[in-house]
Structures are given as C-alpha cells and as structure tokens.
C-alpha positions in Angstrom: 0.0 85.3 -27.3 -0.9 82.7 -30.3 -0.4 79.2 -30.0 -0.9 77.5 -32.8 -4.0 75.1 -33.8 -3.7 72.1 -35.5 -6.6 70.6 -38.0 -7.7 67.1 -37.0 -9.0 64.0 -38.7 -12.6 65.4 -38.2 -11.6 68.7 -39.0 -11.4 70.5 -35.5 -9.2 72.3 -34.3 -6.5 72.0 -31.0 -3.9 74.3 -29.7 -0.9 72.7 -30.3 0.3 73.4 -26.2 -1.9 73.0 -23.4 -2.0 72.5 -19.7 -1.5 68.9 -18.5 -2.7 67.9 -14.9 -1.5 64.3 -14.1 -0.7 64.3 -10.4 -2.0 67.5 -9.6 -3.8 66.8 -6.4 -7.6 67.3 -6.2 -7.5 70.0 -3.6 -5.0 71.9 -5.9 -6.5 71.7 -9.6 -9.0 75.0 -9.2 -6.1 77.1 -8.4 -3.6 75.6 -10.7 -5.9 75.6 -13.7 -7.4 79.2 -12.7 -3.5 80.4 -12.4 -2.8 78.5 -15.9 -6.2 80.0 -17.9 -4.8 83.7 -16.3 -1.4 83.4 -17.8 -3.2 81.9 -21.3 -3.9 78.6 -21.9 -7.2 77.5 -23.1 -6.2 74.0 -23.8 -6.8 71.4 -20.3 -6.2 68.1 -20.5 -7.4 65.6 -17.6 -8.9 62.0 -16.7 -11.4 60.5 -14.4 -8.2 58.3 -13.0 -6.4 61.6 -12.4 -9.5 62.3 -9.9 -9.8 66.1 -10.6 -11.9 66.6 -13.1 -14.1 68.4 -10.3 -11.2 71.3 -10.1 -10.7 71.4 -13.2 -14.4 72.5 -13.6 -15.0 74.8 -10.9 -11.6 76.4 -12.3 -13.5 77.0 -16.2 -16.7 77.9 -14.7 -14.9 80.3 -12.4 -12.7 81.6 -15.4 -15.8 83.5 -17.6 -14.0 82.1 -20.7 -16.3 81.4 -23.6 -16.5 77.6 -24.0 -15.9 77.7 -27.4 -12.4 78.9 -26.7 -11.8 76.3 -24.3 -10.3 72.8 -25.6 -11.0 70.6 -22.9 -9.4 66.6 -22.8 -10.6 63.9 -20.3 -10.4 60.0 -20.7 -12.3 56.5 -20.3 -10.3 54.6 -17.4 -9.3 50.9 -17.8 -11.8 49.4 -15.5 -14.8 51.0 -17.6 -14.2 49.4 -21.1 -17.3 46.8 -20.4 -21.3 47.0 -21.6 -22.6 50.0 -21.3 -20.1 51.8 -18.7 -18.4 54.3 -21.2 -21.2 55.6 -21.3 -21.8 56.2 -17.7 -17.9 57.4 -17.6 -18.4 59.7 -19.8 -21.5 61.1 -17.7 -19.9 61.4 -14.9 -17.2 63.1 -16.2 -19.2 65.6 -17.4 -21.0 66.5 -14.4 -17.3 66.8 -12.3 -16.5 69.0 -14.9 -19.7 71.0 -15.3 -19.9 70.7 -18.7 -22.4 69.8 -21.8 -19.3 67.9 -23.6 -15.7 67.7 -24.0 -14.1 68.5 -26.9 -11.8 65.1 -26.6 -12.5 62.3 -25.3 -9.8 59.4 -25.1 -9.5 55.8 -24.4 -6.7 55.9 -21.7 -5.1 52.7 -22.2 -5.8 49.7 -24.6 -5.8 46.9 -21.8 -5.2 44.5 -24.0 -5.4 41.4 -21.5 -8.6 42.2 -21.2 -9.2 42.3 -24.3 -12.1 44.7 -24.8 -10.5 48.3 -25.9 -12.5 47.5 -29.8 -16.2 47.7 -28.0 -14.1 50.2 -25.5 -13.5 52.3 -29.1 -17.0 51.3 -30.6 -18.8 53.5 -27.3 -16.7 56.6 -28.1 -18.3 56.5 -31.9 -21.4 56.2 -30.1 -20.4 59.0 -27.2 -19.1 61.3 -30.3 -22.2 60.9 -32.6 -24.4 62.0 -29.3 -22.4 65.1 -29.6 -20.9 64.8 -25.6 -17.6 65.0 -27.2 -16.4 66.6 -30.5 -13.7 64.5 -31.1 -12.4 60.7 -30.2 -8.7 59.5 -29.6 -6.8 57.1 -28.0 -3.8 57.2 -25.4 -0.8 54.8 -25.5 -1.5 52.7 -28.3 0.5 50.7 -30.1 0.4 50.0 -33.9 -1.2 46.6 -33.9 -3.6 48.1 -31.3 -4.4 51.1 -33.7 -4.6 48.6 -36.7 -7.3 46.2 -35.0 -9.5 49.4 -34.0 -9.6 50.9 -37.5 -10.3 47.6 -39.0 -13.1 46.6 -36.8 -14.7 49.7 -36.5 -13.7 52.0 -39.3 -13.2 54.7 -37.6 -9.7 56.1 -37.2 -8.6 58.2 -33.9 -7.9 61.8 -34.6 -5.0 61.8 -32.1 -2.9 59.1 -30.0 -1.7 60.5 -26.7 1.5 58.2 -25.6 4.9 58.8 -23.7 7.1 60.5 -26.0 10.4 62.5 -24.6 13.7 62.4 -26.2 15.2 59.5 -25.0 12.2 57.8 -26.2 10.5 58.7 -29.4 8.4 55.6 -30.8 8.8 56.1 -33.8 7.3 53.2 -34.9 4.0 54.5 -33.3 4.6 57.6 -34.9 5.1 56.7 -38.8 1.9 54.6 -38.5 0.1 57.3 -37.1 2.0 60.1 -39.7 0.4 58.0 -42.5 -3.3 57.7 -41.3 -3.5 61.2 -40.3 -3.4 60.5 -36.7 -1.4 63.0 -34.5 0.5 62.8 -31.8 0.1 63.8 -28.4 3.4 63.7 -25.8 2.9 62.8 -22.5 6.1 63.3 -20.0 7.7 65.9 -22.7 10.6 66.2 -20.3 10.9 62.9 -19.3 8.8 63.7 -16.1 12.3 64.2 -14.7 13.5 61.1 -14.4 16.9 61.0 -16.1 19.2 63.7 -16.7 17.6 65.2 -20.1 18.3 68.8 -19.5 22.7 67.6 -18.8 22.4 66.2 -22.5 25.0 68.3 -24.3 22.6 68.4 -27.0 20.3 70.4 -24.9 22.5 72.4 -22.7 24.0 73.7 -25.6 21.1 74.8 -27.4 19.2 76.4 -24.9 22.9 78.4 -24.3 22.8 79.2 -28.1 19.2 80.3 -28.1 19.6 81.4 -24.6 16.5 79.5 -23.2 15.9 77.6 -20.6 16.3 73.4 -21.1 13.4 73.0 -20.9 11.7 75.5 -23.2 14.1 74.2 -25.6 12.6 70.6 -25.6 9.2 71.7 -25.7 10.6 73.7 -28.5 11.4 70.4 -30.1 8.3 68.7 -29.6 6.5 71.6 -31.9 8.8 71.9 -34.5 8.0 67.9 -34.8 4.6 68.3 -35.0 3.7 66.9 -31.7 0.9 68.5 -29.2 2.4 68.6 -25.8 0.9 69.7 -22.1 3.2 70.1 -20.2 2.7 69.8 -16.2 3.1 72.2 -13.4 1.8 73.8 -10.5 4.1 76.8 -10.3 2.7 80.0 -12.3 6.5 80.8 -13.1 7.2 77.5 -14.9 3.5 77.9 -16.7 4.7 81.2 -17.9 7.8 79.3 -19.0 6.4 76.5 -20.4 4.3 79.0 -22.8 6.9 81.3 -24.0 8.1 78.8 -26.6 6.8 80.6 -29.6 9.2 83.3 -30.4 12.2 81.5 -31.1 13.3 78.0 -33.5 16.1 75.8 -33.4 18.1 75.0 -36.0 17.7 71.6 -38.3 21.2 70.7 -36.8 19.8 70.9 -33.0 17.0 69.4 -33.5 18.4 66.3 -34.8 20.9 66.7 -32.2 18.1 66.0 -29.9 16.7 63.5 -32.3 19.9 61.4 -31.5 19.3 61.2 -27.8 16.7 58.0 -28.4 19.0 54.9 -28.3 16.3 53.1 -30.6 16.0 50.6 -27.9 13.1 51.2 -25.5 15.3 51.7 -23.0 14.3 55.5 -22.6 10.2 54.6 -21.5 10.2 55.9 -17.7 6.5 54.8 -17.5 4.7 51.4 -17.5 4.4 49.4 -20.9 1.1 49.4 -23.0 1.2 45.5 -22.7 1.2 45.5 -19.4 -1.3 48.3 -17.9 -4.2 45.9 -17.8 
C-alpha cells in the first residue's frame, strides 16, 4: 500500500493519511498504535493533552520500524505558552515518546485571551532550529491569528491542523492558508459522529455508486481536496477501512455534492471555538 506524501513549506515530506489518537485512553494507545503500524500506517499524530504519548512510544519502539519511515505529530498545550516552558514541553514529550525528535511539532491552540501564542510560535523556531523537531505547525488557527504570527516572526507554519468535516469547511481558513503554502490538516473528518453525515444523500449515494463505505467516501473527499486527515479508531477493522481509500475517486459532481453540505454559516463546528479555548 502507498499513501501518498505531500511536500511541505520546509520541504519535508508527510503521508497524506495517518493515525489520529484523540481520546484513545492511555492504557489502550500501545495496542491501538501497534495494531495501526501492523495494518500500515507510519504516520501518528498525538499531544501531551491527549496524555498518551507514553503508548504511543512503547508502541514505535516495540514496532522495529526504521524512524525514518515514521512521521510522528505531538503538540504544545495551552497552559505551556509562557518563558521558557515550550521548551520543557517539548522535553518531556520526547522522553514519553522515547524519541530524539518529532518530526511535527504544533501549537495546539492559539489562546488568544492570553495572549501569548506569538512567543508560544517564536519557541517552536527555536525547538525546530535545535533540530528536536523537523517541522513547525499550528492547530486551529484562525486567519488573523496566522497573519499576526507571520508578521511578527517571519516564519510561516508548514501546516494548520483545525476542525474541518463537511458540514464545516472554513474556507476562509483554508484560502489564506492555500495562498501562503500552508496545508491543511482535518481534525474530526467525519464529524466525530455527531450529526447524521453519513444519511446525507450526497454521501449515501456515492458510497452506493462507488460501492464504499460512508465513511471511506468522505475521507475520500478530504484527499482529493488536498487535506491530510487522521482519522481515529481503536478497532483494527475500521483501521483497515479507514486506509483502503486509495483505489478508487469520486467524481467532480460528488465531490461538490459533498462540497454543498457546509451551510456557510458556522453552524456545522461540533467542537469548541478558537476564541474561546483559552
């Protein structure tokens, strides 16, 4: 099985589909991520916040995969922006994960009543140039948030990881971050099951036409737009499901059919607001 990479800012590389672990419990992360690297992927992407970083490591060292065909993703939590603590975050990260660096390391949320994601974005440059991560990112920014970090620092994020699903596509997020080169990472790719996505007509009827499953169909959708997607599970028969989404296409006609889902008035987040996760 290939799954595609995709050239960043920097110019590494990430395969485009990983495995996401949000809300896999801490006593369950070895086996899901050893069950997920068995089946194929080689892409992992975790926080401190999610509190299983240590799983996720003992599942890689376990796994006698080269590290350089790992891709491994962790994050900088909200209460860690200040002085010098990205710096121990990212430490202790490391050592849960039993690793030398990671190859992305984001800033989880902006916080911007706190008002100190800029010196929050100003560590990872330092954090990056010490080589304990290859790339730096952000996760749910929005554009004036993206605008003040590149003009303050200079430095643009090779991806932005935010909530993007059907009903809810930001595509205001997404044409800023189209035209600096910034791609996009979709959390909740289904919608983390929290409206009736897969009763759409637009999807039931093209995973009948392509005769797929719902949900391979919009994680279909998030490829052919471009978007790097991890979706979560700990069942090895929806990993092997969630993988076997390279074989087939839709058509330009379904995939704007699925385009049309997004009401274009917010209404579709199912998670909290960047403004308000402080």
């Amino acid at each position: 099985m290939s799954i595609p990479q995709i050239e960043l800012l920097d110019g590494h590389r990430i395969p485009q589909l990983g495995y996401g672990v949000f809300k896999v419990p801490a006593d369950d992360a070895e086996r899901a991520v050893s069950e997920a690297l068995e089946i194929g992927y080689r892409h992992i992407d975790t926080a401190a916040i999610y509190g299983n970083e240590e799983g996720v490591g003992k599942a890689i060292a376990a796994s006698g995969i080269a590290r350089d065909e790992l891709y491994v993703t962790t994050k900088l939590w909200n209460d860690r922006h200040d002085g010098d603590e990205p710096d121990a975050a990212i430490a202790e990260s490391l050592e849960r994960l039993g690793l030398d660096f990671v190859d992305l390391y984001l800033v989880h949320w902006p916080t911007p009543a706190r008002d100190n994601y800029v010196h929050a974005w100003q560590k990872l440059v330092g954090i990056r140039e010490r080589a304990l991560t290859r790339s730096i990112g952000v996760s749910n920014f929005l554009v004036p948030h993206l605008e003040r970090i590149v003009a303050e620092t200079g430095v643009t994020p090779v991806v932005n990881q935010i909530e993007l699903h059907p009903a809810y596509q930001q595509r205001d997020v997404v044409q800023w971050c189209t035209q600096h080169g910034v791609h996009i990472e979709a959390w909740g790719p289904l919608g983390q099951g929290k409206y009736d996505l897969f009763g759409t007509p637009a999807v039931a009827q093209a995973a009948e036409a392509v005769d797929r499953t719902a949900a391979q169909v919009v994680l279909r959708w998030h490829l052919q737009k471009g978007n790097i997607i991890f979706p979560k599970s700990v069942r090895a028969e929806r990993l092997r499901e969630n993988i076997a989404v390279f074989d087939f296409e839709l058509t330009d006609d379904q995939v704007a059919a699925i385009d049309a889902l997004d009401p274009g008035d917010g209404s579709g987040r199912v998670s909290a607001h960047p403004e308000e996760m402080n």
